[in-house]
DSSP file (Angstrom, degrees, kcal/mol; ACC not computed):
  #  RESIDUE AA STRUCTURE BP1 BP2  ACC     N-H-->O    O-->H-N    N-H-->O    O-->H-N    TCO  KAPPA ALPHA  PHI   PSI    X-CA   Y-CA   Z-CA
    1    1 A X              0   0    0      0, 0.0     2,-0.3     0, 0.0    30,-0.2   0.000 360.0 360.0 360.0 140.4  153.1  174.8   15.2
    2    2 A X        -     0   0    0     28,-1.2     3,-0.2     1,-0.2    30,-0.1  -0.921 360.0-153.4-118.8 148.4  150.8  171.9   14.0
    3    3 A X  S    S+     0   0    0      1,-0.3    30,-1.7    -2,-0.3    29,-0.8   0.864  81.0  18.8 -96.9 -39.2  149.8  172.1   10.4
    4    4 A X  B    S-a   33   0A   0     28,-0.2   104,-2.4   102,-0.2   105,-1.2  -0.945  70.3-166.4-143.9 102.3  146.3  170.1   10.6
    5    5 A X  B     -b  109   0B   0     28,-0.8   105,-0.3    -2,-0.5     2,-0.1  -0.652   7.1-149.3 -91.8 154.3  144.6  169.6   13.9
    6    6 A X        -     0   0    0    103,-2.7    29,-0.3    -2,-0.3    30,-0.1  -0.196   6.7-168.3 -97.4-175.9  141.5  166.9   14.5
    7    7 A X        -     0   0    0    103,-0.1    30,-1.9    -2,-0.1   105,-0.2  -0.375   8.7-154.0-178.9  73.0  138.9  167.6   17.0
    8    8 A X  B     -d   37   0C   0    103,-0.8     2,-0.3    28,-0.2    30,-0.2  -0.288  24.0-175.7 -34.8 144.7  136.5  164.4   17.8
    9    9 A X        +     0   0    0     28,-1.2    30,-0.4     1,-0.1    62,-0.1  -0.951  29.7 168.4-146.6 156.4  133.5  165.8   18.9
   10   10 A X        -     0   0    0     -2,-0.3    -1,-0.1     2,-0.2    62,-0.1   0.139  62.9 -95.4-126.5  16.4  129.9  164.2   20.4
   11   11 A X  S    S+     0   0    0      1,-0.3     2,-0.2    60,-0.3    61,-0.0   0.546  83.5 130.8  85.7   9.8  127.9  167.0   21.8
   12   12 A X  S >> S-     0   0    0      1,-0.1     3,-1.5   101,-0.1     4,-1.1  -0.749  71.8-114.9-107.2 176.1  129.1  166.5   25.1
   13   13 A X  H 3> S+     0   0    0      1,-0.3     4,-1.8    -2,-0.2     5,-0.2   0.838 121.9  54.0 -50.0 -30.0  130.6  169.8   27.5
   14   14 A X  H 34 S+     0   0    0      1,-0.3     4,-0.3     2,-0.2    -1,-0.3   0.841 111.8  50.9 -95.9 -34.0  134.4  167.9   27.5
   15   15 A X  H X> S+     0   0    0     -3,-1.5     3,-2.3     2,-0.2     4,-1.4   0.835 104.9  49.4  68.4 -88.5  133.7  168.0   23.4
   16   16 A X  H 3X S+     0   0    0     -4,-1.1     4,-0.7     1,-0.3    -2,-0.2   0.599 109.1  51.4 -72.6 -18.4  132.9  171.5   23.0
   17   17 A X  H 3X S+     0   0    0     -4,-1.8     4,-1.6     2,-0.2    -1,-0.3   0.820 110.0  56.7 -85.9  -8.0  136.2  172.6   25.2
   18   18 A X  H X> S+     0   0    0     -3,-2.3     4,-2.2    -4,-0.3     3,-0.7   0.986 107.7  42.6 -59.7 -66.7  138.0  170.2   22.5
   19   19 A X  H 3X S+     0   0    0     -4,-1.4     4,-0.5     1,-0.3    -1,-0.3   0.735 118.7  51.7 -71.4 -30.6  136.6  172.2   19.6
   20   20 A X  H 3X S+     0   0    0     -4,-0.7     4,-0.8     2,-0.2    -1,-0.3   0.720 101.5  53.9 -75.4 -35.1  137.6  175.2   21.7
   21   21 A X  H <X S+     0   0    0     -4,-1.6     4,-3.7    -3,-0.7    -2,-0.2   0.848 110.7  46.8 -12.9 -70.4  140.9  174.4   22.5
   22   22 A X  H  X S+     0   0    0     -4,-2.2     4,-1.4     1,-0.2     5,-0.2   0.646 106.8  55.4 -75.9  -8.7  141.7  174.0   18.8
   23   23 A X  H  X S+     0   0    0     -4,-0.5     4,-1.8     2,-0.2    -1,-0.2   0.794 110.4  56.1-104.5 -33.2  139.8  177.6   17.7
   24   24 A X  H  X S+     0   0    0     -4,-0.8     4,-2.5     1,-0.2     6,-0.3   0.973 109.1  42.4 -59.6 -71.5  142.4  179.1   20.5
   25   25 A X  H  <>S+     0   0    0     -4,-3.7     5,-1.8     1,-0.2     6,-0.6   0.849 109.9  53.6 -49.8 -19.6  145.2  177.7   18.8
   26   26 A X  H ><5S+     0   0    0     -4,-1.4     3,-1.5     4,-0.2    -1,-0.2   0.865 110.3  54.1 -80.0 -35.5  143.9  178.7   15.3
   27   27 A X  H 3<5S+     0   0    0     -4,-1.8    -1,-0.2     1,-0.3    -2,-0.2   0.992 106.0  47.8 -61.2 -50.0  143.7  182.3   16.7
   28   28 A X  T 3<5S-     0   0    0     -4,-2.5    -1,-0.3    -5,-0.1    -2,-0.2   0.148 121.0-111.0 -92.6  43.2  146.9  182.5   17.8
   29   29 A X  T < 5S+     0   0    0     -3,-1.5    -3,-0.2    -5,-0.2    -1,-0.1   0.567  78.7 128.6  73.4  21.1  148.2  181.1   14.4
   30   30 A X      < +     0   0    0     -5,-1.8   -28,-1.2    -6,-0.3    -4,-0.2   0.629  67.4  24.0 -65.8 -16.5  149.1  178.1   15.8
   31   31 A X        -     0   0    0     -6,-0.6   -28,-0.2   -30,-0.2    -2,-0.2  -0.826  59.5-153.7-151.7 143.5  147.5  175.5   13.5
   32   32 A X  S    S+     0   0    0    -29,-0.8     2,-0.3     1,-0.2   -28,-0.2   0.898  80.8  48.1-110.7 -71.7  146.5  176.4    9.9
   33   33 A X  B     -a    4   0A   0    -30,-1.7   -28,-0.8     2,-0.0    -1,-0.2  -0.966  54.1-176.1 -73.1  83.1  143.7  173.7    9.9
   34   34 A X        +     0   0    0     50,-0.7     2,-0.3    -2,-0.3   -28,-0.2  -0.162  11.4 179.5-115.7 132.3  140.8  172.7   12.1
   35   35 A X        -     0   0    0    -29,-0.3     2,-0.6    50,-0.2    52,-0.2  -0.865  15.7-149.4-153.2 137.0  138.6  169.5   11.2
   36   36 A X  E     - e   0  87C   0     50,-1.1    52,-3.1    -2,-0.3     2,-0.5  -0.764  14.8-169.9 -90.7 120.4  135.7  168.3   13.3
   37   37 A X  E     -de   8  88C   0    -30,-1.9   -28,-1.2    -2,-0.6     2,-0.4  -0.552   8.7-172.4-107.4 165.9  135.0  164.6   13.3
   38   38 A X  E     - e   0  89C   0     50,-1.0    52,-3.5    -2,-0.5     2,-0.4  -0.895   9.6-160.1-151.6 137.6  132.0  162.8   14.8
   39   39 A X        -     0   0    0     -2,-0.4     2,-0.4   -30,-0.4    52,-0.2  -0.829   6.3-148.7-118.2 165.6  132.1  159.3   14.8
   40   40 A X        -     0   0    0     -2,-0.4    52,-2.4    54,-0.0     2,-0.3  -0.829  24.2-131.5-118.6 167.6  128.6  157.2   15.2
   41   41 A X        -     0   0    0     -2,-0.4     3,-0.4    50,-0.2    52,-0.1  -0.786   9.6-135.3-106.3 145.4  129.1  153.6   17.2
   42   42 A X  S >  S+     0   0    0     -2,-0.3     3,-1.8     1,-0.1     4,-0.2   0.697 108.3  61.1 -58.8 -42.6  127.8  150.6   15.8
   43   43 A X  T 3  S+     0   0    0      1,-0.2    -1,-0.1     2,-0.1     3,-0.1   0.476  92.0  70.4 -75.2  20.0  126.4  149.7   19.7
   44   44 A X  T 3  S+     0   0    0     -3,-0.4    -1,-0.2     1,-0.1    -2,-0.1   0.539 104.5  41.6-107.0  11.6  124.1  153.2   19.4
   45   45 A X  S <  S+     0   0    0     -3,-1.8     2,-0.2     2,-0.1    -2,-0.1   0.378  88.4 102.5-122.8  11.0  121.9  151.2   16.8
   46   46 A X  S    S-     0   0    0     -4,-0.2     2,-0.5    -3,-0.1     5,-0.1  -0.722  85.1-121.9-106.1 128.4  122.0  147.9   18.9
   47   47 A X    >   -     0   0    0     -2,-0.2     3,-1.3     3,-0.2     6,-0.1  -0.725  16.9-153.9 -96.5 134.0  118.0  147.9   20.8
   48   48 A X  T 3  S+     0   0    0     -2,-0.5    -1,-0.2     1,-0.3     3,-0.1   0.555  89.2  73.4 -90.4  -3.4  119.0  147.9   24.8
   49   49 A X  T 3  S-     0   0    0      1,-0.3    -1,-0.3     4,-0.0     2,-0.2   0.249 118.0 -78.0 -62.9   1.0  115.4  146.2   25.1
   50   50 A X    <   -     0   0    0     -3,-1.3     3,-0.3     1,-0.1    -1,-0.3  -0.698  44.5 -82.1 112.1-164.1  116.6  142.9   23.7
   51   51 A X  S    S+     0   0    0     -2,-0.2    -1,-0.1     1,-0.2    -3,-0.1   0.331 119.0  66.6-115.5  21.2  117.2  141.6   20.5
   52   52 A X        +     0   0    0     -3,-0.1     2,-0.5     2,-0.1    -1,-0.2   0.076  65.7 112.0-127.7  31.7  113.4  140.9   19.8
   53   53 A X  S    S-     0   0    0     -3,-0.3     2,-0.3    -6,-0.1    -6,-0.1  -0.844  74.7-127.3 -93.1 124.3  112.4  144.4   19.8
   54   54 A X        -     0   0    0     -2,-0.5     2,-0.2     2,-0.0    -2,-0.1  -0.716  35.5-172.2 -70.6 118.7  111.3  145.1   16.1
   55   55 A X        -     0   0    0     -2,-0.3     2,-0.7    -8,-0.0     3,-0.1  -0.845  33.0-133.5-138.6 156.1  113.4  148.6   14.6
   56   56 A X     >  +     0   0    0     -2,-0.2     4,-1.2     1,-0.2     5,-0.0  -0.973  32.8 179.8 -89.6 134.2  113.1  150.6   11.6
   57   57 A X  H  > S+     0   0    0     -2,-0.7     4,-3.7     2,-0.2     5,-0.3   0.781  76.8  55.3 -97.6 -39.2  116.9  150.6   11.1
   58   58 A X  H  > S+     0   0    0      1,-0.2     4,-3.6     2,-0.2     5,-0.4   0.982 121.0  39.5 -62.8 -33.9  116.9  152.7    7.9
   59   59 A X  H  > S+     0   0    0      1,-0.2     4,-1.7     2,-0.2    -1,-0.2   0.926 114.5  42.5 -79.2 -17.1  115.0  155.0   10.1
   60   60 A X  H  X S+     0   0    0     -4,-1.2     4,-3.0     2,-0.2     3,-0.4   0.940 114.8  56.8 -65.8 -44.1  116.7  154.7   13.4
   61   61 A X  H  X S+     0   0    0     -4,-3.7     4,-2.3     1,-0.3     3,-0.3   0.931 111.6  48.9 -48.4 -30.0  120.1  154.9   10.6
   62   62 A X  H  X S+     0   0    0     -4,-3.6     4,-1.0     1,-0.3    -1,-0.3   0.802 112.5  45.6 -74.7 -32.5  118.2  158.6    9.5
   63   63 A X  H  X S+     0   0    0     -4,-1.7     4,-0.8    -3,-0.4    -1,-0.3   0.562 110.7  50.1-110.6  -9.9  117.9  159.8   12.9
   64   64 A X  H  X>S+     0   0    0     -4,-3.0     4,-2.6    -3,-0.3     5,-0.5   0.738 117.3  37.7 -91.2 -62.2  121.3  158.9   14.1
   65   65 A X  H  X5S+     0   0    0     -4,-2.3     4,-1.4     1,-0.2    -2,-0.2   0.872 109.6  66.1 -57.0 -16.4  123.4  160.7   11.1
   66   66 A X  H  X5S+     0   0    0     -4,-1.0     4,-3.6    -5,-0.2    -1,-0.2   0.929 116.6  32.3 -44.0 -77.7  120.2  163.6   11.6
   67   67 A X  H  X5S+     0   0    0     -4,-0.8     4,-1.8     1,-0.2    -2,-0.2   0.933 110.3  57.4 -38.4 -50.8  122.3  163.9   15.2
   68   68 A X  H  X5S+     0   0    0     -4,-2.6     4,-0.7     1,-0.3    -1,-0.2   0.887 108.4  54.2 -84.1 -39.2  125.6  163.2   14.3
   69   69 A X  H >X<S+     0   0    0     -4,-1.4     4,-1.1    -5,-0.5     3,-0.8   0.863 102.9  51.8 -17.0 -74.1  125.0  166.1   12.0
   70   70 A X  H 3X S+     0   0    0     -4,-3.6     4,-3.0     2,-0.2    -2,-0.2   0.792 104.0  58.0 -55.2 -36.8  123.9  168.6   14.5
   71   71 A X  H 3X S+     0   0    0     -4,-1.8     4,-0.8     2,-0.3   -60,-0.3   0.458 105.5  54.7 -78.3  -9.4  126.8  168.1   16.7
   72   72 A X  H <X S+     0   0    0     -3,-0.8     4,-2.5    -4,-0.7    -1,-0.3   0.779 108.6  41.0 -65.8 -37.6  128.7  168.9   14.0
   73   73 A X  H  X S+     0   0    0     -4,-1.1     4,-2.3     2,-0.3    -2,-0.3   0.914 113.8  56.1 -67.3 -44.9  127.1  172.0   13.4
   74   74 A X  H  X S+     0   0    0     -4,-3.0     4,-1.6     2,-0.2    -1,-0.2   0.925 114.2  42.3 -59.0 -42.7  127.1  172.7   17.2
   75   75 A X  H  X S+     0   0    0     -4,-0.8     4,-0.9     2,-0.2     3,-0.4   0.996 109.4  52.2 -73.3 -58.4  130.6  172.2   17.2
   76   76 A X  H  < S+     0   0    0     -4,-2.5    -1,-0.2     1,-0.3    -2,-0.2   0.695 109.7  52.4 -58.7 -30.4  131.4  174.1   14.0
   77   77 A X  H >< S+     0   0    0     -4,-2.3     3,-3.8     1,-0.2    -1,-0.3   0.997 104.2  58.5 -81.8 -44.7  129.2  177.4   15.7
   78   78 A X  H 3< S+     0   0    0     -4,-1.6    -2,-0.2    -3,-0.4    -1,-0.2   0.803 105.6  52.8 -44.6 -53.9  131.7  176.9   19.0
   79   79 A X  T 3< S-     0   0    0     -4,-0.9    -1,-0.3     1,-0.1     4,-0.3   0.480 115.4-118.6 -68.0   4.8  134.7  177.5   16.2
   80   80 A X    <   -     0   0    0     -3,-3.8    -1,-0.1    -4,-0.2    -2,-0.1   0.343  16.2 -95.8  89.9 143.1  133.3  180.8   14.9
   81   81 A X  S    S+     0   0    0      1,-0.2    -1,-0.1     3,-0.0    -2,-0.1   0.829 126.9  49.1 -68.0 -16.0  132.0  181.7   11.0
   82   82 A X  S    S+     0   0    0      1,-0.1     2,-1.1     2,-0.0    -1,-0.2   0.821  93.6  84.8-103.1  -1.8  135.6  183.3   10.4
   83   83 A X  S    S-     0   0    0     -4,-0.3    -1,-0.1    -7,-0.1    -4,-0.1  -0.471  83.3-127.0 -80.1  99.1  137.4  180.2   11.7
   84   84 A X        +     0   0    0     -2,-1.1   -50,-0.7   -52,-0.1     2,-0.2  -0.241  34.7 171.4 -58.3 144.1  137.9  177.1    8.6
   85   85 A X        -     0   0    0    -52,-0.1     2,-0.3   -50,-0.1   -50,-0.2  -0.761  30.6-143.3-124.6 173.4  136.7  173.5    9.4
   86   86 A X        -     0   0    0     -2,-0.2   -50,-1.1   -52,-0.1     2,-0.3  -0.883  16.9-145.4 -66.0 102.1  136.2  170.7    7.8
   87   87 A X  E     +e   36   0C   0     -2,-0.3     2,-0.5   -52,-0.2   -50,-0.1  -0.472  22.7 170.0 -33.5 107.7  133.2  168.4    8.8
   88   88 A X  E     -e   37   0C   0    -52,-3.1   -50,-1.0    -2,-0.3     2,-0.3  -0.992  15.4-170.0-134.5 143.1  133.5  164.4    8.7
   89   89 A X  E     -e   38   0C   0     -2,-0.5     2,-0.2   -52,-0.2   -50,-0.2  -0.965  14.3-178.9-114.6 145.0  131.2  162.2    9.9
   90   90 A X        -     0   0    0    -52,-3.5     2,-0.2    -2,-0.3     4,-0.1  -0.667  18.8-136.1-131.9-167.5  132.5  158.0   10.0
   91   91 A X        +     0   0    0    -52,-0.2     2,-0.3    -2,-0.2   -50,-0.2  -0.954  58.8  54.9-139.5 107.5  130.8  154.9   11.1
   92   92 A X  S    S-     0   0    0    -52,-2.4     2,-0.9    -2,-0.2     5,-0.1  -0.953  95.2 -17.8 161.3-147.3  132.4  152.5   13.2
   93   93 A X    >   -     0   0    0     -2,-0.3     3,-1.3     1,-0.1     4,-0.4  -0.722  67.0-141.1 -88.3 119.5  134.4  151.8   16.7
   94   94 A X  T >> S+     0   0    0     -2,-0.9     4,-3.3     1,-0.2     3,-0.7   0.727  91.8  51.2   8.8 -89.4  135.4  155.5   17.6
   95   95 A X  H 3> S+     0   0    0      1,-0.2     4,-1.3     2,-0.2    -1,-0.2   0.763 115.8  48.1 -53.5 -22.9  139.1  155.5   19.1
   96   96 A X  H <> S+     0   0    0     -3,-1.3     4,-0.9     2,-0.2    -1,-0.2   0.586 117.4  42.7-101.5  -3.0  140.2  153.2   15.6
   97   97 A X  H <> S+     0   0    0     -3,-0.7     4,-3.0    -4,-0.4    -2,-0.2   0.844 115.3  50.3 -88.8 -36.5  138.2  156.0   13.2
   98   98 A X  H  < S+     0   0    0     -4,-3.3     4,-0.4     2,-0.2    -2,-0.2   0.909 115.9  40.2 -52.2 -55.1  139.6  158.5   15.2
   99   99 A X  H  < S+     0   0    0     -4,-1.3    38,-0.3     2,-0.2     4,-0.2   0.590 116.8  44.1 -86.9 -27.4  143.1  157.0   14.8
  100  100 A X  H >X S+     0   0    0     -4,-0.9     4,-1.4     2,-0.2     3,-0.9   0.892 113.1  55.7 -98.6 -50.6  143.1  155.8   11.0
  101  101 A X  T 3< S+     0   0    0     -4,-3.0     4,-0.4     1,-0.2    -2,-0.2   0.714 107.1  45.3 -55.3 -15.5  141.6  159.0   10.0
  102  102 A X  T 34>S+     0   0    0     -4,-0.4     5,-0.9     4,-0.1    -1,-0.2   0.433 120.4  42.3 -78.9 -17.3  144.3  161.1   11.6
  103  103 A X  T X45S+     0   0    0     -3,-0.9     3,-3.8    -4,-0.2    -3,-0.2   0.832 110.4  53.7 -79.9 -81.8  147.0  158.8   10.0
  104  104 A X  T 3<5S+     0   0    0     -4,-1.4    -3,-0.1     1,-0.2    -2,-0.1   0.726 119.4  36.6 -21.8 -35.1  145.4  158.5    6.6
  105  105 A X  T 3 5S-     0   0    0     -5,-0.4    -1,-0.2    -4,-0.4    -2,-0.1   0.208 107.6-120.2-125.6  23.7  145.2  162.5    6.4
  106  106 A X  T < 5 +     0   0    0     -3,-3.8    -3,-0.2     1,-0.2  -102,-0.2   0.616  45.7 172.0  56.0  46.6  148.2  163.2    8.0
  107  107 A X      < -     0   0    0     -5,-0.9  -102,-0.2    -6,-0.1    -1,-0.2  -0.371  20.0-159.5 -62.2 153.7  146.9  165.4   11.1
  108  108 A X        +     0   0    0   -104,-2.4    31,-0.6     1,-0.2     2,-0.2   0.265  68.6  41.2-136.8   4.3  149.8  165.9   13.3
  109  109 A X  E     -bc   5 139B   0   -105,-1.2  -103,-2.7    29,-0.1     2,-0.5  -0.940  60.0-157.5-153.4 164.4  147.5  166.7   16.6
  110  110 A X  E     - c   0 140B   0     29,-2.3    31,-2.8  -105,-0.3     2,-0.5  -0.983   4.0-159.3-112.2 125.5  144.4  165.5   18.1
  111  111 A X  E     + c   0 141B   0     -2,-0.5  -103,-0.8    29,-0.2     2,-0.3  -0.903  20.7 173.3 -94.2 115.2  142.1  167.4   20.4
  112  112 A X  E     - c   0 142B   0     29,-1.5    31,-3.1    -2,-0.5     2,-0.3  -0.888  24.6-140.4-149.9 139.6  139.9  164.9   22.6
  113  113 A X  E     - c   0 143B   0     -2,-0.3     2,-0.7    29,-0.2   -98,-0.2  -0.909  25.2-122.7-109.9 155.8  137.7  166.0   25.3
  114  114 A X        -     0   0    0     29,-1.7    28,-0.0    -2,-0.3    -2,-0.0  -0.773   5.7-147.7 -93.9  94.1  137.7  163.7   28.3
  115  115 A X        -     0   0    0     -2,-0.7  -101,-0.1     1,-0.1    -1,-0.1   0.558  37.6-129.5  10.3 -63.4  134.4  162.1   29.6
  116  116 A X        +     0   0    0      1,-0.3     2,-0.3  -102,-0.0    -1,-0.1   0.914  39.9 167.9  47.4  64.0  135.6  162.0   33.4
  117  117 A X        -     0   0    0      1,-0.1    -1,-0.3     2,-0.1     4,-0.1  -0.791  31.7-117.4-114.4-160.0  135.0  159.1   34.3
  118  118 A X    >>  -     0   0    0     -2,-0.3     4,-2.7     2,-0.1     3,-2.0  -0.016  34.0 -83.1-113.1-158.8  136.4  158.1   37.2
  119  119 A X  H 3> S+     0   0    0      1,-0.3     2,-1.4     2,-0.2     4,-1.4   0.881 122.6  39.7 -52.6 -77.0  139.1  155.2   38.2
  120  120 A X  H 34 S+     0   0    0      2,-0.3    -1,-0.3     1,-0.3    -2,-0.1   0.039 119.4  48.8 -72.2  18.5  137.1  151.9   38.4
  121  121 A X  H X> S+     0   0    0     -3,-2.0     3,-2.9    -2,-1.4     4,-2.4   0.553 115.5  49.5-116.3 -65.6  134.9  153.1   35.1
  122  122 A X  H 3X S+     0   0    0     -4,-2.7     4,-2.3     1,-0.3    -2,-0.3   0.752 116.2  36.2 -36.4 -76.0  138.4  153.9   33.5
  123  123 A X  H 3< S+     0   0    0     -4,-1.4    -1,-0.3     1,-0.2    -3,-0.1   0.457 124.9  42.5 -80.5   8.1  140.1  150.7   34.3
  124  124 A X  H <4 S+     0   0    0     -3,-2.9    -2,-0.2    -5,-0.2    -1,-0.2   0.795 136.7  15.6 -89.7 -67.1  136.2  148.2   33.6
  125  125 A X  H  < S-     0   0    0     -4,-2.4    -3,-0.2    -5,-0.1    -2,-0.1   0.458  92.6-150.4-101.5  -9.4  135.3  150.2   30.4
  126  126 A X     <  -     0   0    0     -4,-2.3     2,-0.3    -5,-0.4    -2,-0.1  -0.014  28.5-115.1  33.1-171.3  138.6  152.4   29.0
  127  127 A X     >  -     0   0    0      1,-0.1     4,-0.6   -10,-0.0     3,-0.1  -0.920   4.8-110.4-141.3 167.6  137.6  155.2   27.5
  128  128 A X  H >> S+     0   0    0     -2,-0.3     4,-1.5     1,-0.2     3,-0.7   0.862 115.2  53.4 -53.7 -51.4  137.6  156.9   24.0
  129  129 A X  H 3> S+     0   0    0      1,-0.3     4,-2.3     2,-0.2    -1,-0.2   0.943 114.7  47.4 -90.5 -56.5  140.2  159.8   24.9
  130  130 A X  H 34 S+     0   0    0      2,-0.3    -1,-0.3     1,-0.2    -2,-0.2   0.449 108.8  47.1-101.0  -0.1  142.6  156.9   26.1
  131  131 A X  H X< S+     0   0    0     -3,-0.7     3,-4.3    -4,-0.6     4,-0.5   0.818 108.0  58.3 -85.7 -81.0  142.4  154.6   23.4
  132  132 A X  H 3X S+     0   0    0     -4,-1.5     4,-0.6     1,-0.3    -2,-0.3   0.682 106.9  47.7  -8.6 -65.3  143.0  157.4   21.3
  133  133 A X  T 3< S+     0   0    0     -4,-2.3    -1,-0.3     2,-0.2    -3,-0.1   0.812 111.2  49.4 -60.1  -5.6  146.4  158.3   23.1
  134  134 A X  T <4 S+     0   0    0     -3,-4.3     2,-1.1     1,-0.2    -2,-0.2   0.852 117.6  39.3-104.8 -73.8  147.6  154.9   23.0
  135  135 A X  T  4 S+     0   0    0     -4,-0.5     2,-0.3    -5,-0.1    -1,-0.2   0.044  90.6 106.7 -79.9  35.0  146.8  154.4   18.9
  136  136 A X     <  -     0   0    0     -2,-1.1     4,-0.1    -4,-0.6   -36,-0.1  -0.729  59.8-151.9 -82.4 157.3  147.8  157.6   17.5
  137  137 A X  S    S+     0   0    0    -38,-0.3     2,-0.3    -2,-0.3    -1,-0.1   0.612  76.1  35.4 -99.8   2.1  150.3  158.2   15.8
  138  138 A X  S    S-     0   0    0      1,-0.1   -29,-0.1   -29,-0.0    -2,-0.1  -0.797  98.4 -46.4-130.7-178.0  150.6  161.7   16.8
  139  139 A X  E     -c  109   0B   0    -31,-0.6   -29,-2.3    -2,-0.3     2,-0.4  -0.140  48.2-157.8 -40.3 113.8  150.2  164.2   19.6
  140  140 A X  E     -c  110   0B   0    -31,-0.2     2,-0.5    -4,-0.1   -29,-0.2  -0.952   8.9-164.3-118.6 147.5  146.9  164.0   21.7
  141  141 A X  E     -c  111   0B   0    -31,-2.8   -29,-1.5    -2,-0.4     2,-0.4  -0.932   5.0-164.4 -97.6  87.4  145.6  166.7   23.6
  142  142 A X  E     -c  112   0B   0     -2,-0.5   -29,-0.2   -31,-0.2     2,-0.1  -0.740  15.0-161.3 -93.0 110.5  142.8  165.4   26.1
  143  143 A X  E      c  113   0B   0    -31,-3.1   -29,-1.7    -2,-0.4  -125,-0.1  -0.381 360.0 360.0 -80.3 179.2  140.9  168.6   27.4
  144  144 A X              0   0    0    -31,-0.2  -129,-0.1    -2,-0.1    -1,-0.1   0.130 360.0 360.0-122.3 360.0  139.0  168.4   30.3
């Protein structure tokens, strides 16, 4: 049985079987604790028009944690009103928030949904789910 499970989540489908995954185990009394994380990137506030594009950054900052928000909440309705979560939102490179928050707060599995992408994106670009396995310190689960 794991006592405190994680669940990245970003609003996409391999995400929402993450958060579904973990609401299976919590049914069958397999984990105690559920917490949804969402992590925002530094590169989603970097402007892909150049660097001489003029940005509101407090607002662009309002309208990304406005998101990062909802996709908690999207995930949180996938786990059900009678199922407990926690809700965190971080800042910073993903796979190492992922990994130091699951240490720090002693989670003992991780739920990641997997992207799919394919070989040659995998071995250019790595991916969140597989950084994740390689710096946790505990069990990761990559749904599909």
């Amino acid at each position: 049985m794991f006592q405190k499970v994680l669940v990245p989540v970003d609003g996409s489908a391999a995400s929402m079987k993450a958060v579904e995954a973990a609401r299976q185990l919590w049914e069958r009394g397999l984990t105690k604790e559920i917490s949804l994380i969402h992590v925002v990137q530094a590169t989603d506030v970097v402007p892909v028009n150049g660097p001489n594009i003029a940005l509101d950054y407090p607002l662009l900052y309002q309208e990304l944690n406005d998101l990062a928000r909802q996709t908690l909440k999207d995930a949180r309705a996938v786990l059900g009103d009678q199922h407990p979560a926690d809700l965190l939102l971080e800042a910073g490179p993903p796979a190492e928030i992922i990994c130091n928050v699951a240490r720090k707060h002693n989670y003992d599995l991780i739920i990641i949904g997997n992207r799919g992408l394919n070989r040659f994106q995998r071995a250019l670009l790595g991916s969140i789910s597989s950084k994740v396995v390689i710096q946790a310190h505990c069990p990761v689960l990559i749904v599909k």
